[in-house]
C-alpha positions in Angstrom: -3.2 15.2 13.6 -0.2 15.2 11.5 1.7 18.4 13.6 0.5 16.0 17.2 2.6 13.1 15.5 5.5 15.1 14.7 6.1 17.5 18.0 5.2 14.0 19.7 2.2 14.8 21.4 0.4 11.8 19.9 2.6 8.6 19.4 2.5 6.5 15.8 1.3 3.6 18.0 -1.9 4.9 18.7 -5.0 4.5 16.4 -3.7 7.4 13.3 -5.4 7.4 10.0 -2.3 9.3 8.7 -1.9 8.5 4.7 1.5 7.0 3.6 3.4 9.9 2.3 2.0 11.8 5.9 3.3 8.8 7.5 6.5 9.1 5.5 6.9 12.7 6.2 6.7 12.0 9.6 9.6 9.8 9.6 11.6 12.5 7.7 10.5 14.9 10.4 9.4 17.3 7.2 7.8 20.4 9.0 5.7 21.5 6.0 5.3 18.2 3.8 4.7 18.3 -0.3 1.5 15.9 -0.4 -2.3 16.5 -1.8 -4.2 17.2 1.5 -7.3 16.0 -0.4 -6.0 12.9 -1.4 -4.8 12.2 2.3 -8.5 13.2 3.6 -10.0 10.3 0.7 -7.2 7.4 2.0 -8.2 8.6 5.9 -12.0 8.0 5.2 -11.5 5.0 3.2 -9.7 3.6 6.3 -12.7 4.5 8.7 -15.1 2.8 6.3 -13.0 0.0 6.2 -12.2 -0.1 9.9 -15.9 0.4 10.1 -16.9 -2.4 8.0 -14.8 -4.7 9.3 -15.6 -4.4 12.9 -12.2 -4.4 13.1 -9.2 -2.3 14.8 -7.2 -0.1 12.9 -3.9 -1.5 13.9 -5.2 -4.8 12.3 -6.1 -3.7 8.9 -3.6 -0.6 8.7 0.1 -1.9 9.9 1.8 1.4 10.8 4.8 -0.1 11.8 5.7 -1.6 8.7 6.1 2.1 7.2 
């Protein structure tokens, strides 16, 4: 996913369960970003559990425009 945000094949507006330093990167338009892939996969589940559990759209509980 992260490679589709940064050529712009996917736009940031649509529903992304990027991680914050992803997200970050993004905006840096880093090619090969330094982050813990791991640790990104954990934050992107936690955020489909939560979208999950709440019913709820992703764009309500996770704000990617305030990044």
């Amino acid at each position: 996913m992260y490679s589709q945000v940064l050529s712009g094949a996917v736009a940031l507006n649509a529903k992304c369960y990027l991680s914050p330093e992803l997200l970050d990167a993004v905006k840096r338009k880093l090619k090969n970003p330094n982050y813990k892939p791991i640790l990104s996969d954990v934050f992107s589940l936690g955020v489909t559990i939560l979208s999950m559990c709440t019913l709820g759209d992703i764009n309500e509980i996770y704000n990617i425009k305030d990044f």
